[in-house]
N, CA, C and O atoms as a Maestro MAE file, in Angstrom:
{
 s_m_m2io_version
 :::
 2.0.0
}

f_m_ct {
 s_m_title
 :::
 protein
 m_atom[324] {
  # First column is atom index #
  i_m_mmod_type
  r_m_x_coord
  r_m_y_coord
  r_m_z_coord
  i_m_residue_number
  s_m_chain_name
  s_m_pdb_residue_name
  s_m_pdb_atom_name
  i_m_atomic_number
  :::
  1 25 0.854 -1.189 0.000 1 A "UNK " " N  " 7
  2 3 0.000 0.000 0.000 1 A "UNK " " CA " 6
  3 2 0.897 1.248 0.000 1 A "UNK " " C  " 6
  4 15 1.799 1.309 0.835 1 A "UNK " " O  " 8
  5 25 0.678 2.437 -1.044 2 A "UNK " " N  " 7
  6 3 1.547 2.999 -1.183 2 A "UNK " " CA " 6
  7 2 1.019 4.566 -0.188 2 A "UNK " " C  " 6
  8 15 -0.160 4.889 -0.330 2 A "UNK " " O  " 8
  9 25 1.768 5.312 0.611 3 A "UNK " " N  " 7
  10 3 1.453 6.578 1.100 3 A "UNK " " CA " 6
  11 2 -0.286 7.138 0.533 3 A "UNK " " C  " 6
  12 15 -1.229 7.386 1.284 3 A "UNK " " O  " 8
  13 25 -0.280 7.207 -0.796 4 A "UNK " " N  " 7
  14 3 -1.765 7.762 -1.661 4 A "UNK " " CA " 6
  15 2 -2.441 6.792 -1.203 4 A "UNK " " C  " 6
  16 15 -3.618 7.145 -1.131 4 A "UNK " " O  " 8
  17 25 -2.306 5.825 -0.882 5 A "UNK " " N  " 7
  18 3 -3.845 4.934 -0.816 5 A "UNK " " CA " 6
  19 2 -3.726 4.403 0.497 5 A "UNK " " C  " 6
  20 15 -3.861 3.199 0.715 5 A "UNK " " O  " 8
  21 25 -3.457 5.320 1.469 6 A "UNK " " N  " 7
  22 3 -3.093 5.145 2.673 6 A "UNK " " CA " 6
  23 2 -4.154 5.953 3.651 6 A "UNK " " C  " 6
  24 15 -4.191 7.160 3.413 6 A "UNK " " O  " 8
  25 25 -5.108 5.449 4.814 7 A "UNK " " N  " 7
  26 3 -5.450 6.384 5.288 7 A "UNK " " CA " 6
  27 2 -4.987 7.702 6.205 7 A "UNK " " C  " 6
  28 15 -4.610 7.336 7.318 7 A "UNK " " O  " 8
  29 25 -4.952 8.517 6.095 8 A "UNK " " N  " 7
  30 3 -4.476 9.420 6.947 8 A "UNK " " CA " 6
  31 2 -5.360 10.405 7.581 8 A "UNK " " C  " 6
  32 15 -6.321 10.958 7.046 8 A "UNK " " O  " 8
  33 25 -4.747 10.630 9.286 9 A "UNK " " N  " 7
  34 3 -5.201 10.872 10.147 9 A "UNK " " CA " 6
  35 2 -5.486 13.055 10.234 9 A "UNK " " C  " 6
  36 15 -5.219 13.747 9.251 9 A "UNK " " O  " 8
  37 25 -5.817 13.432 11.046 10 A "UNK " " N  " 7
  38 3 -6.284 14.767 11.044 10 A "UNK " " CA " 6
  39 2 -5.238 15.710 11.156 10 A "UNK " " C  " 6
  40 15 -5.186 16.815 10.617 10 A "UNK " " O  " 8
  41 25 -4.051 14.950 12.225 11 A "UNK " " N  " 7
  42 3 -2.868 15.758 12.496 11 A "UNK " " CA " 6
  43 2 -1.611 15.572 11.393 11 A "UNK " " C  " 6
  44 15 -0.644 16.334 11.411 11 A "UNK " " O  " 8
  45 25 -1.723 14.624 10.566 12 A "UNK " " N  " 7
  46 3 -0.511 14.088 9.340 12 A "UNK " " CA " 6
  47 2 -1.552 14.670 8.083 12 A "UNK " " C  " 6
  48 15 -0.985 14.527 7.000 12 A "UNK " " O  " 8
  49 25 -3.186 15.404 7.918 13 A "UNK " " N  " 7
  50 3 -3.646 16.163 7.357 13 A "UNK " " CA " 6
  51 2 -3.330 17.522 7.509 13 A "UNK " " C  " 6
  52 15 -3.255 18.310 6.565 13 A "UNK " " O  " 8
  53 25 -3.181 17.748 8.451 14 A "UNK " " N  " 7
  54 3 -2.864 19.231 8.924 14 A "UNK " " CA " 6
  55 2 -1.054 19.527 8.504 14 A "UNK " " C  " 6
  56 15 -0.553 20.443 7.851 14 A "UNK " " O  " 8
  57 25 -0.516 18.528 9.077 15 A "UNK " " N  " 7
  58 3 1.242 18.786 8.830 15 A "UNK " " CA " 6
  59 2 1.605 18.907 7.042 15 A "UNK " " C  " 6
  60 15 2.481 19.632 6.569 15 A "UNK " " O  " 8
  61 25 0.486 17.805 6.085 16 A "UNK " " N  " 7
  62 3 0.702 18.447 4.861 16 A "UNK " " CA " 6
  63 2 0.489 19.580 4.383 16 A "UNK " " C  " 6
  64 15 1.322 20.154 3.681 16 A "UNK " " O  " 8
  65 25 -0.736 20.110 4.710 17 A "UNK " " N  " 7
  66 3 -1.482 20.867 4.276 17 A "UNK " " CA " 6
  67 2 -0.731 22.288 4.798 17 A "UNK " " C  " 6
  68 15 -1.113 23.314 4.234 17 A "UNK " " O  " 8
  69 25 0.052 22.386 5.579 18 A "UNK " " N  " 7
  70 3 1.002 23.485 6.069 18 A "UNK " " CA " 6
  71 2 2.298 23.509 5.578 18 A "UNK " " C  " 6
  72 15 3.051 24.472 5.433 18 A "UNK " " O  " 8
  73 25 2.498 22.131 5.298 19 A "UNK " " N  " 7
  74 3 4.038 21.734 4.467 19 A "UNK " " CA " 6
  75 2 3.641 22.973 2.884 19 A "UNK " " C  " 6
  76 15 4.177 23.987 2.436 19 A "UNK " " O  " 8
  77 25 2.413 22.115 2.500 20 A "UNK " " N  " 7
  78 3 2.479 22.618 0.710 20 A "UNK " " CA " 6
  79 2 1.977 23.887 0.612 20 A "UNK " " C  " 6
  80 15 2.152 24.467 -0.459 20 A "UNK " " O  " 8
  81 25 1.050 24.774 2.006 21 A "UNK " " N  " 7
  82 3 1.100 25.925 1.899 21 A "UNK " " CA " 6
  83 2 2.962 26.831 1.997 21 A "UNK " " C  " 6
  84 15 3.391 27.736 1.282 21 A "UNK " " O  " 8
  85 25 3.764 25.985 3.352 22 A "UNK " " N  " 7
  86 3 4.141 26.937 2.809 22 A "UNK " " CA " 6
  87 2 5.445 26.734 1.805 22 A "UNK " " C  " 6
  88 15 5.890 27.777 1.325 22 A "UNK " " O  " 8
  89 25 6.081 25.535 1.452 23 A "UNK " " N  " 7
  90 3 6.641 25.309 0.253 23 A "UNK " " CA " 6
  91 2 6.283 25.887 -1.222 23 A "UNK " " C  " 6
  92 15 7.088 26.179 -2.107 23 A "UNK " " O  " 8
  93 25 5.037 25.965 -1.254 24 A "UNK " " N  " 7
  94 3 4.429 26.097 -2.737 24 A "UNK " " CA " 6
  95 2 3.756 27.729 -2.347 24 A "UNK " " C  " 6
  96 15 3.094 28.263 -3.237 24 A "UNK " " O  " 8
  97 25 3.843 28.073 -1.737 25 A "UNK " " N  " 7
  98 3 3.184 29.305 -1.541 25 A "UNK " " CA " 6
  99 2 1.718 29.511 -1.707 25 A "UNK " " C  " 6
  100 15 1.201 30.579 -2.033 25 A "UNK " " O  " 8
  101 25 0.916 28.082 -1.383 26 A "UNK " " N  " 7
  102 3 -0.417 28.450 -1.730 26 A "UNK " " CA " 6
  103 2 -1.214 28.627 -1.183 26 A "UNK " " C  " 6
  104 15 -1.141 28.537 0.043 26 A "UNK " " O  " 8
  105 25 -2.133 28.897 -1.682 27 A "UNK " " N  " 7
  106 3 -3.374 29.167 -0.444 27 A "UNK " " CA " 6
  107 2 -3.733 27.766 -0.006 27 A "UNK " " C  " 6
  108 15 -3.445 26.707 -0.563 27 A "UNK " " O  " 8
  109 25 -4.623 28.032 1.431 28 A "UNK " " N  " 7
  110 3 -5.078 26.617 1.946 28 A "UNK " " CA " 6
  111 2 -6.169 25.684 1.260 28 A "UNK " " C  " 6
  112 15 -6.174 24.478 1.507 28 A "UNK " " O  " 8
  113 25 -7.432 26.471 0.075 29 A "UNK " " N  " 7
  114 3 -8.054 26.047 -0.115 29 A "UNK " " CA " 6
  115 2 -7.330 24.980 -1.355 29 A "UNK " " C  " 6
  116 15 -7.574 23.829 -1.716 29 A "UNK " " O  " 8
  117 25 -6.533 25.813 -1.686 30 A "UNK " " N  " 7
  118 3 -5.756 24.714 -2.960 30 A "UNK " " CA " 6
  119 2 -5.383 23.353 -2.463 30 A "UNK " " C  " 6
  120 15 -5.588 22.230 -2.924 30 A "UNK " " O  " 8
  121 25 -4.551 23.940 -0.990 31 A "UNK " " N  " 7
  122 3 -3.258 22.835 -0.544 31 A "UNK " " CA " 6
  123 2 -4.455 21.597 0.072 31 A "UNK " " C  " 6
  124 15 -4.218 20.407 -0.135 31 A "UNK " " O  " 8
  125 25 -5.522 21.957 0.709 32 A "UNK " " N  " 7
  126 3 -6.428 20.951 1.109 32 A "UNK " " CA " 6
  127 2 -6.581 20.000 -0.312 32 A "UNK " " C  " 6
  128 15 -6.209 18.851 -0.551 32 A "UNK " " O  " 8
  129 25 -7.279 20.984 -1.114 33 A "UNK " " N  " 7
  130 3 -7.788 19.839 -1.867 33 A "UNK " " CA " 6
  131 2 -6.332 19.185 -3.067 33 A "UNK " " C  " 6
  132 15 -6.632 18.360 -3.929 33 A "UNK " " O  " 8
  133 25 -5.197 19.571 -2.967 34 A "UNK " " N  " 7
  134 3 -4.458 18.880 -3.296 34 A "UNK " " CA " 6
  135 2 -4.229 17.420 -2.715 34 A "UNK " " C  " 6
  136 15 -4.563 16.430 -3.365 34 A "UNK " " O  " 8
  137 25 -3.576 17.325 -1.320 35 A "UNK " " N  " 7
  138 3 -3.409 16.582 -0.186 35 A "UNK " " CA " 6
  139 2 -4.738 15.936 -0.342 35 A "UNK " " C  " 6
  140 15 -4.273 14.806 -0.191 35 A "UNK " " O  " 8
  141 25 -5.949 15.721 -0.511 36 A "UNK " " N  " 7
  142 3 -7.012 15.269 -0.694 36 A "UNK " " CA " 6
  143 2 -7.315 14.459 -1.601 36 A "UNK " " C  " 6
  144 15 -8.012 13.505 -1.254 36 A "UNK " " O  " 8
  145 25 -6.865 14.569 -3.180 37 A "UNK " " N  " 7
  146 3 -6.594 14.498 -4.137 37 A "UNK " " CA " 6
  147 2 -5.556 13.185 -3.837 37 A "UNK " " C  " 6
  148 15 -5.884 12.006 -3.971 37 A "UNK " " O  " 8
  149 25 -4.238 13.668 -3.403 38 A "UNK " " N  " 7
  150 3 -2.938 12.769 -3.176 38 A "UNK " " CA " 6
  151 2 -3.747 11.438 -2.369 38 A "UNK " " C  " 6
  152 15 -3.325 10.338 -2.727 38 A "UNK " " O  " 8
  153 25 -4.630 11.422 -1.538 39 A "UNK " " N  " 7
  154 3 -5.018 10.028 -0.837 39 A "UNK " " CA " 6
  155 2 -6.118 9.602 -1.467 39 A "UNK " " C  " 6
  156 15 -6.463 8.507 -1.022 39 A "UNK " " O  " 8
  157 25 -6.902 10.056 -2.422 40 A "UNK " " N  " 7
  158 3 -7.826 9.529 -3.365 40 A "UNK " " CA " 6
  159 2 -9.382 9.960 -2.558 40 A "UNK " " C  " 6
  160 15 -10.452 9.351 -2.538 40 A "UNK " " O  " 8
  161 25 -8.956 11.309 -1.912 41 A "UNK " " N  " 7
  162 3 -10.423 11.414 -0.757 41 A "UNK " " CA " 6
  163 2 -10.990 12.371 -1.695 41 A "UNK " " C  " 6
  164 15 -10.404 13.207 -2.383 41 A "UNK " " O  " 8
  165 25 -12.536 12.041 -1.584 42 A "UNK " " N  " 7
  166 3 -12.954 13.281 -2.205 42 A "UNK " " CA " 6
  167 2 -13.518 14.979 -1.334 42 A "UNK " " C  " 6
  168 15 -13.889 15.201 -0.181 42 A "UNK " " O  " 8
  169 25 -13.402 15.579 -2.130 43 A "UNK " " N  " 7
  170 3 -13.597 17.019 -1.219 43 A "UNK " " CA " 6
  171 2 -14.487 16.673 -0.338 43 A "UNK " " C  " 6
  172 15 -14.042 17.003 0.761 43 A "UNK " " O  " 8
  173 25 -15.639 16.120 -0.221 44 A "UNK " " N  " 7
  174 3 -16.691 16.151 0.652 44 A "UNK " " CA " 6
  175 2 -16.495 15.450 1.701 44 A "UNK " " C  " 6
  176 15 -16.970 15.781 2.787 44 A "UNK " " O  " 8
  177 25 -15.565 14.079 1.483 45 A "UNK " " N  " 7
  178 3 -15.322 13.652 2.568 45 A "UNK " " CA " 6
  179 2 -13.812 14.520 3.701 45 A "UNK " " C  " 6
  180 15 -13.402 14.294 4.840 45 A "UNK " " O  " 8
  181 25 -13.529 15.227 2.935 46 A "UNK " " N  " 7
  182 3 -12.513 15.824 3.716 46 A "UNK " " CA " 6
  183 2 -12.998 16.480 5.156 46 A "UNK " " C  " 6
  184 15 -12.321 16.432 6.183 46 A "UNK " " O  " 8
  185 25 -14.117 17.017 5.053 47 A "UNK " " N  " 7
  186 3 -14.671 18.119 6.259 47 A "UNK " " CA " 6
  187 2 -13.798 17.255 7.822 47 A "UNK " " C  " 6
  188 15 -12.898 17.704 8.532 47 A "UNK " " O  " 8
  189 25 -14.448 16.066 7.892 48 A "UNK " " N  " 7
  190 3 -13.804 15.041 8.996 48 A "UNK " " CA " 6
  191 2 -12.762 15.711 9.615 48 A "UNK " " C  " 6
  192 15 -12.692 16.235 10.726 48 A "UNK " " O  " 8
  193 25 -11.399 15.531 8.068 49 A "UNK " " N  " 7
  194 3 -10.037 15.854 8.637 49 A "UNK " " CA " 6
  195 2 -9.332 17.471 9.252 49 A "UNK " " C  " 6
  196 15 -8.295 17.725 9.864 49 A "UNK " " O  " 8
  197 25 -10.804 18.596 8.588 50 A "UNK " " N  " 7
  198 3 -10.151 20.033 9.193 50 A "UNK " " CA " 6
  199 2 -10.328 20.046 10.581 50 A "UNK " " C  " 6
  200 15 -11.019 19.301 11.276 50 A "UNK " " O  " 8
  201 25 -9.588 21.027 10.908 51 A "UNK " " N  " 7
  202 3 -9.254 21.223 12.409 51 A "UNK " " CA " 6
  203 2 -9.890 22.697 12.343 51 A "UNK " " C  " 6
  204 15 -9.870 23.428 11.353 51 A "UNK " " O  " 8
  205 25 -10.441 22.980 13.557 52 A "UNK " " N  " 7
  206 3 -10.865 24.879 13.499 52 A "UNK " " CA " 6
  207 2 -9.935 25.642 12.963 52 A "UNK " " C  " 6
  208 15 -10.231 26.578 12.220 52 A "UNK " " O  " 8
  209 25 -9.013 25.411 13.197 53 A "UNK " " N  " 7
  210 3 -8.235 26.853 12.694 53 A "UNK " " CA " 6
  211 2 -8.076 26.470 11.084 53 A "UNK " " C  " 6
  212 15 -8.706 27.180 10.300 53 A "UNK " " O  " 8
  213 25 -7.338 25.479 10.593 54 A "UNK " " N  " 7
  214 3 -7.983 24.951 9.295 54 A "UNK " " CA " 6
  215 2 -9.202 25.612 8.662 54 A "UNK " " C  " 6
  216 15 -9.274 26.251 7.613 54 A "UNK " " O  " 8
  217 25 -10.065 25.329 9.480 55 A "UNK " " N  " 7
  218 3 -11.524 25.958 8.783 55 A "UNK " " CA " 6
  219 2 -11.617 27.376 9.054 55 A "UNK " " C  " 6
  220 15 -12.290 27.889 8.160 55 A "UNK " " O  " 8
  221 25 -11.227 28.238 9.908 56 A "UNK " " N  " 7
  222 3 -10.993 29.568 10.042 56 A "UNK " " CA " 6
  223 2 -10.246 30.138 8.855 56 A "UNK " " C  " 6
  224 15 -10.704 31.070 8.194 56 A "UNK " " O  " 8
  225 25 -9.325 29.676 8.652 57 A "UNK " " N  " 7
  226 3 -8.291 29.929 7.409 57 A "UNK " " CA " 6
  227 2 -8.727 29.727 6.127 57 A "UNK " " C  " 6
  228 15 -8.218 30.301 5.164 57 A "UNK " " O  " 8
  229 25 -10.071 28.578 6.012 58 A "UNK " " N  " 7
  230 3 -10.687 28.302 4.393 58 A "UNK " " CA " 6
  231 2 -11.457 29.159 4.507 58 A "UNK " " C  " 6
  232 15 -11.590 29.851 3.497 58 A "UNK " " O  " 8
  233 25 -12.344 29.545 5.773 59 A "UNK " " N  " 7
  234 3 -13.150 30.584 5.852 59 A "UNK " " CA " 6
  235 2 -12.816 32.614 5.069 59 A "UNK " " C  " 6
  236 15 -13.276 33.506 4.357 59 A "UNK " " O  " 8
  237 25 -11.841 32.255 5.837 60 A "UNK " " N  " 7
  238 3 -11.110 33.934 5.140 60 A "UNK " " CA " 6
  239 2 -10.604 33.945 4.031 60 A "UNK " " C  " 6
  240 15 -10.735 35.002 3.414 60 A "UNK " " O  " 8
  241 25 -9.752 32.674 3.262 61 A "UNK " " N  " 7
  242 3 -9.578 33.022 2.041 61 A "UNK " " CA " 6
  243 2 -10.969 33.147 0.857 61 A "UNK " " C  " 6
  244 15 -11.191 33.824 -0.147 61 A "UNK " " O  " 8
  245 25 -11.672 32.128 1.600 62 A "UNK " " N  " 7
  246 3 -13.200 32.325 0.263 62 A "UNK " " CA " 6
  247 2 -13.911 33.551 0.359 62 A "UNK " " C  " 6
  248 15 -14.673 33.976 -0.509 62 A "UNK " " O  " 8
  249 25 -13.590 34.222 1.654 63 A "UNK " " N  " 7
  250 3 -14.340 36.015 1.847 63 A "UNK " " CA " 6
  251 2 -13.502 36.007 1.125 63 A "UNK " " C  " 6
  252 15 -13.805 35.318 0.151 63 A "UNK " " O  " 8
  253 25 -12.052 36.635 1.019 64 A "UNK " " N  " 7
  254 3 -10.939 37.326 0.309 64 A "UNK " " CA " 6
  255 2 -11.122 37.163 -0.888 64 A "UNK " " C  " 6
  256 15 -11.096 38.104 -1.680 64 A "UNK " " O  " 8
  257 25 -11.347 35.885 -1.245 65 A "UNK " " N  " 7
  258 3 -11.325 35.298 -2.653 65 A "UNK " " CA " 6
  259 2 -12.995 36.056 -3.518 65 A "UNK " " C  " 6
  260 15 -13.146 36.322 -4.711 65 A "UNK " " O  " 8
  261 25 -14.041 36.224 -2.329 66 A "UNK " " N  " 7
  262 3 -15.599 36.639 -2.825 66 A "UNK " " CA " 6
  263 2 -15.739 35.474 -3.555 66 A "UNK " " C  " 6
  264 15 -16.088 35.430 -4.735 66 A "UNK " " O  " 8
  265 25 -15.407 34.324 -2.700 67 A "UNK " " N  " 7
  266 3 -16.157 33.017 -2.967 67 A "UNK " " CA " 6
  267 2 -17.750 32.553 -1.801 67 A "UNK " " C  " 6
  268 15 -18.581 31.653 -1.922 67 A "UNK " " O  " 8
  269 25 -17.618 33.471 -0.921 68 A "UNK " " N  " 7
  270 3 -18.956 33.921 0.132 68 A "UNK " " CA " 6
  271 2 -18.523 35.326 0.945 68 A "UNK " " C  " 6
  272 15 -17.485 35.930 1.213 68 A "UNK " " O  " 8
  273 25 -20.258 35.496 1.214 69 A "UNK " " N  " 7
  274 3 -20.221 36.602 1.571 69 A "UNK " " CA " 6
  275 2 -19.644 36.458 3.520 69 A "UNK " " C  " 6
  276 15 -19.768 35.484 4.263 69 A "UNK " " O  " 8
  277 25 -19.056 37.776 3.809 70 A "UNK " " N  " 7
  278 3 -18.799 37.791 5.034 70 A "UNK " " CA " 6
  279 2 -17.933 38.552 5.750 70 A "UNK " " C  " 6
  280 15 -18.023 39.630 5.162 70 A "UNK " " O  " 8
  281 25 -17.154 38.703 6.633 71 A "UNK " " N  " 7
  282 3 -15.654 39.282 6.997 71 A "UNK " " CA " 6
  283 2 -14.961 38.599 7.647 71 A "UNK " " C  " 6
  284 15 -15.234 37.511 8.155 71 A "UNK " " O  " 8
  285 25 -13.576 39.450 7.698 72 A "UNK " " N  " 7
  286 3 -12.574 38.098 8.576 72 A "UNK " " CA " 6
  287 2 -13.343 38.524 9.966 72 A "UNK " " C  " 6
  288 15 -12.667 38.090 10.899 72 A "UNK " " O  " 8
  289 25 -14.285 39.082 10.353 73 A "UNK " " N  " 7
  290 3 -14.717 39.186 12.003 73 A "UNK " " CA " 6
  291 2 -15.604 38.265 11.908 73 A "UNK " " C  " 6
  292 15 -15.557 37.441 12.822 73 A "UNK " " O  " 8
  293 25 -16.408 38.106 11.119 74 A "UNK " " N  " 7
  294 3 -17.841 37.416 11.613 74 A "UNK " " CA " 6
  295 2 -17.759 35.949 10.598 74 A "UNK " " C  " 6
  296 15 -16.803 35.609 9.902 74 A "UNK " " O  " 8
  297 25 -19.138 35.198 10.779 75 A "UNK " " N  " 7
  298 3 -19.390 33.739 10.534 75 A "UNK " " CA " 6
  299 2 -19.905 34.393 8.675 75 A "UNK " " C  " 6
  300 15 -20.294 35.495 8.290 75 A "UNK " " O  " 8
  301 25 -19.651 33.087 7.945 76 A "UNK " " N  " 7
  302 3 -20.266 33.829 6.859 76 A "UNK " " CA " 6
  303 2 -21.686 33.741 6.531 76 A "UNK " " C  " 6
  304 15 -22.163 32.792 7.154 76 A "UNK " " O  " 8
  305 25 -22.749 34.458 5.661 77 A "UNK " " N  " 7
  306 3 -23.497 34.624 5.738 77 A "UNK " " CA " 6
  307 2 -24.002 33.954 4.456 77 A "UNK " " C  " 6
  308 15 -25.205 33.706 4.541 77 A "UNK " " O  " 8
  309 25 -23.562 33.663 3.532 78 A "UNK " " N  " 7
  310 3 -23.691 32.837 2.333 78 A "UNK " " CA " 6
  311 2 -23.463 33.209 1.153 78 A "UNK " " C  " 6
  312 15 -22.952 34.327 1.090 78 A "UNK " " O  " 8
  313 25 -23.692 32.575 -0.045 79 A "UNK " " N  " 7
  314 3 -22.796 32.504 -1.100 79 A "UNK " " CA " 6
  315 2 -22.878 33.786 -1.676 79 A "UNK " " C  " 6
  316 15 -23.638 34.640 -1.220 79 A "UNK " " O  " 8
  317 25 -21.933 34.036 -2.933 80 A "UNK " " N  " 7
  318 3 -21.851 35.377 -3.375 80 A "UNK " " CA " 6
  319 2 -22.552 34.805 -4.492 80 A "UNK " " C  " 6
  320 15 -22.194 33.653 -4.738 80 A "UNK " " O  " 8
  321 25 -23.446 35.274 -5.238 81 A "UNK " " N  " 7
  322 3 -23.964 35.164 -6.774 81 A "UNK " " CA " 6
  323 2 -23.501 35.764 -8.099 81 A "UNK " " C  " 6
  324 15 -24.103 35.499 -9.140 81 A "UNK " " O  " 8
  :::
 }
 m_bond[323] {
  # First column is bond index #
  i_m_from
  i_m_to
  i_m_order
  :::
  1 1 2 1
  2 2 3 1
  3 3 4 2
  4 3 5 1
  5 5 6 1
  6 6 7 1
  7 7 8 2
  8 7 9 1
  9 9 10 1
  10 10 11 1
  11 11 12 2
  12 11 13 1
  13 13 14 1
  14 14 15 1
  15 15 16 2
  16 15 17 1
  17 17 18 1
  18 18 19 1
  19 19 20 2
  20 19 21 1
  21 21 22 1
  22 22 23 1
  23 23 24 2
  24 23 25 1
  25 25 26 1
  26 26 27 1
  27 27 28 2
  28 27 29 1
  29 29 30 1
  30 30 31 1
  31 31 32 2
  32 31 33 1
  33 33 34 1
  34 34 35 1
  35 35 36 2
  36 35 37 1
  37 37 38 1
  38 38 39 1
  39 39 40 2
  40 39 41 1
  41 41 42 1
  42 42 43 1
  43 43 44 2
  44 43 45 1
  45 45 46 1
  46 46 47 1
  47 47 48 2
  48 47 49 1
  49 49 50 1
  50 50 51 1
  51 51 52 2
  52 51 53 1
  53 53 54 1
  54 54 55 1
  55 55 56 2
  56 55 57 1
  57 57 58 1
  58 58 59 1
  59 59 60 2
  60 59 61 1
  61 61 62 1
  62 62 63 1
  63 63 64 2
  64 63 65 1
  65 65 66 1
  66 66 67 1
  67 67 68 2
  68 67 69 1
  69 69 70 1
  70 70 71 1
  71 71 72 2
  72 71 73 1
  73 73 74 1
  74 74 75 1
  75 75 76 2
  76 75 77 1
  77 77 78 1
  78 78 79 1
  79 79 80 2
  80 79 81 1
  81 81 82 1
  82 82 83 1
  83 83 84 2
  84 83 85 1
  85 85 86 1
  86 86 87 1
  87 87 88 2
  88 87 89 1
  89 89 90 1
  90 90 91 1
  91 91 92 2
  92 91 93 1
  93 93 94 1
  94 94 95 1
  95 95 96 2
  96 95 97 1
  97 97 98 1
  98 98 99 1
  99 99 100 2
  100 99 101 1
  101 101 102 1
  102 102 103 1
  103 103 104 2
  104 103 105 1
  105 105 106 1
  106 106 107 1
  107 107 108 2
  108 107 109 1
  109 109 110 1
  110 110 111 1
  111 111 112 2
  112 111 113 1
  113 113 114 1
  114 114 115 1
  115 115 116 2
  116 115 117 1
  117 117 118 1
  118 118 119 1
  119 119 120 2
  120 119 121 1
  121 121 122 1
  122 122 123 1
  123 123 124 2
  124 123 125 1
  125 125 126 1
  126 126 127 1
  127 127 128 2
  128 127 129 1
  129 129 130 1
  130 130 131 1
  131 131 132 2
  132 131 133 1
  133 133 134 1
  134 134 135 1
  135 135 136 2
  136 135 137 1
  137 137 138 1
  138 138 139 1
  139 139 140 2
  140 139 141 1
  141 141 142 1
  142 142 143 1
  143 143 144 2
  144 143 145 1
  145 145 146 1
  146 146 147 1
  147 147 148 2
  148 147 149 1
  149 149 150 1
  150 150 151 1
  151 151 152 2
  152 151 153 1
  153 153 154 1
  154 154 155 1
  155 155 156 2
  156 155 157 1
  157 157 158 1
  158 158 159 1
  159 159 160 2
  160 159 161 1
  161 161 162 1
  162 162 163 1
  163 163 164 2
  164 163 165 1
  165 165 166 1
  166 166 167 1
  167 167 168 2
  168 167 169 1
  169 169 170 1
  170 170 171 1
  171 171 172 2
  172 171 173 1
  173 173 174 1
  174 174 175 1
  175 175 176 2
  176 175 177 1
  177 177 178 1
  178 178 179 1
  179 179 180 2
  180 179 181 1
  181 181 182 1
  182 182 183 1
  183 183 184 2
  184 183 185 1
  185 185 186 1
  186 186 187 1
  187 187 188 2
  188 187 189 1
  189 189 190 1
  190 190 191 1
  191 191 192 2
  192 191 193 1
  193 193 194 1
  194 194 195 1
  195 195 196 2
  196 195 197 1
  197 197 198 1
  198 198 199 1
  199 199 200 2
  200 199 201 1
  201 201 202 1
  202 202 203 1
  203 203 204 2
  204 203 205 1
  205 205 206 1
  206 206 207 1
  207 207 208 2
  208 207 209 1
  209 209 210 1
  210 210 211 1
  211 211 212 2
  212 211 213 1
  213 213 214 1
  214 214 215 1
  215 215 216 2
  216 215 217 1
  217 217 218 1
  218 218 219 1
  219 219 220 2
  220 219 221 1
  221 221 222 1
  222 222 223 1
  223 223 224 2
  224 223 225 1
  225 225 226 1
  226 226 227 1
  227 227 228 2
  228 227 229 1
  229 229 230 1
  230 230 231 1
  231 231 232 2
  232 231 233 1
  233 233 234 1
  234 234 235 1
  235 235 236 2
  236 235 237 1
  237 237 238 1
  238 238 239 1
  239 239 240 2
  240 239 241 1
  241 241 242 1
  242 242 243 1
  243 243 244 2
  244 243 245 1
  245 245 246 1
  246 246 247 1
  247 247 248 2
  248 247 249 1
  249 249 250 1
  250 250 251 1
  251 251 252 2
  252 251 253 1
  253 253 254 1
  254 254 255 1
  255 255 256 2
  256 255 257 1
  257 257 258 1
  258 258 259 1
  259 259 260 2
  260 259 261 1
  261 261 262 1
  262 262 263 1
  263 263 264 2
  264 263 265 1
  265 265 266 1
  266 266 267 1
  267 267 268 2
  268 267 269 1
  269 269 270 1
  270 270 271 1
  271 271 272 2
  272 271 273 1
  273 273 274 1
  274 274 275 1
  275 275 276 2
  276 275 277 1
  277 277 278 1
  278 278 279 1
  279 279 280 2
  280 279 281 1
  281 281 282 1
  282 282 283 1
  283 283 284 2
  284 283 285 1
  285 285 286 1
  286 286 287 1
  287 287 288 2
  288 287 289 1
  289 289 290 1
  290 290 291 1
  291 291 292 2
  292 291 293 1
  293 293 294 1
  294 294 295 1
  295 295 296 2
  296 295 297 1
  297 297 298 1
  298 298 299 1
  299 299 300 2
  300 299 301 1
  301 301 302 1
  302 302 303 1
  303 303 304 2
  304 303 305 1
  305 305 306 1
  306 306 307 1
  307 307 308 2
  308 307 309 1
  309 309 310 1
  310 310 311 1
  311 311 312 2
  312 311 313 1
  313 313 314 1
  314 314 315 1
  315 315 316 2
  316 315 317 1
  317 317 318 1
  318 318 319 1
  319 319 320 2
  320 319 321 1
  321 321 322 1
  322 322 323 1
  323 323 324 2
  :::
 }
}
């Protein structure tokens, strides 16, 4: 069984997902669903593996991005059209 078809846990989710942000310089929403991608998970099942601050951090780039409505202070309020 090779690493990709390996299950992995929330905290060896988190240590990639900080590795390829900051090696690759990317944002988190990328580096998730890369690392996601790499174990054959699909986006939906990922939610499991974020951690709050994880999700704080997808939270502000999709305001930033005006992928939903909201601010970095508050909860978001829903999608942008």
């Amino acid at each position: 069984m090779t690493a990709e078809n390996s299950i992995i846990n929330k905290q060896a989710f988190r240590t990639e997902v900080l590795a390829r942000v900051a090696e690759f310089k990317t944002n988190y929403i990328d580096a998730v669903l890369h690392v996601l991608a790499r174990y054959g998970l699909d986006p939906e099942d990922g939610d499991r593996l974020l951690d709050a601050a994880m999700r704080t951090a997808i939270e502000r780039e999709a305001v930033a991005l005006r992928m939903v409505e909201g601010d970095d202070n508050s909860s978001l309020t829903g999608l942008v059209e």
